[in-house]
N, C-alpha and C positions, 0 to 999 in steps of 0.2 A: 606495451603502448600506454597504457591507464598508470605505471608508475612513470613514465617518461611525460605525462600529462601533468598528475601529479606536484611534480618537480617543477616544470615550469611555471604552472599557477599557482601551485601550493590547492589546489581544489580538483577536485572531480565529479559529476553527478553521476550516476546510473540510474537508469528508467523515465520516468514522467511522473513532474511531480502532480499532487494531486490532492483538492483540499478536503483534511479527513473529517475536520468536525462540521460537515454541513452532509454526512449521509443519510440524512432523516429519511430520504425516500428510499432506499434499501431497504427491503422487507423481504419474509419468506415470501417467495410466490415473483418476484422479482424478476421478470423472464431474460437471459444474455441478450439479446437485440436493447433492450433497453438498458443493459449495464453497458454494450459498448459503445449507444449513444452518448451516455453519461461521460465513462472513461478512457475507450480507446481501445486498443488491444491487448490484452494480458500480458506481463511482462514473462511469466510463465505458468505453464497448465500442467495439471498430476491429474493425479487421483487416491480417495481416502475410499478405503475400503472396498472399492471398485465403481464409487460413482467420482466423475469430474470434480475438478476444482480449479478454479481459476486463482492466479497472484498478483496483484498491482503492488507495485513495490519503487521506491523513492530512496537512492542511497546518495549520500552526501558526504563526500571524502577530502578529509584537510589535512594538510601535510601538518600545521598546527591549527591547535584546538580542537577542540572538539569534532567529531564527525559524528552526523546522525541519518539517521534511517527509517524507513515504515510500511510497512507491510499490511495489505489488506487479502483476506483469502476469504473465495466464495468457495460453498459445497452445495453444489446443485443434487438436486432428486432425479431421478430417473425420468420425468418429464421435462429438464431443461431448464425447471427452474429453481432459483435460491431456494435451499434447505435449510443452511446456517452461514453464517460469515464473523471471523474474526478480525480484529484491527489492533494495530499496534505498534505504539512509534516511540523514540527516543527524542523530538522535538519539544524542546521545553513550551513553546507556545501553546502549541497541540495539547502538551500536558494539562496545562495547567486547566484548558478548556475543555477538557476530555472529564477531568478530576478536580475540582476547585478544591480540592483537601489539601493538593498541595501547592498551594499558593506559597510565598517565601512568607 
């Protein structure tokens, strides 16, 4: 179904997009009720080393050009809340505001 999508638009999203460079209020101690005020529900949930982890995640698929993608992962503590979280996307905008080093 997603390449039969694909084809007709020449695009496809996966997930919910989600704006990365304004996380300021993410911090450790960050409790889930209040991430999924923020963001909604996880696109998908693990776990690292046997505590939780939540994924938000944003995939943008072009039949041409370019497709890009981003991925945000919490790792909560054993009481529920943010331990650490990683970010990280292929969106040159994002990029560039993520990292002004790589400005053109």
């Amino acid at each position: 179904m997603l390449v039969t999508a694909i084809l007709l638009v020449g695009c496809a999203h996966v997930g919910s997009n989600f704006d990365a460079t304004s996380l300021d209020w993410l911090r450790e101690g960050t409790t889930k009720q209040e991430i999924q005020q923020k963001l909604g529900t996880p696109l998908r949930v693990g776990s690292d080393g046997g505590l939780p982890t939540w994924t938000y995640g944003y995939y943008e698929y072009r039949l041409f050009g370019d497709s890009n993608n981003k991925d945000l992962v919490l790792r909560f503590a054993s009481d529920g809340t943010v331990k650490s979280w990683t970010f990280a996307t292929t969106f040159p905008e994002e990029k560039k505001k993520l990292d002004p080093a790589l400005q053109p």
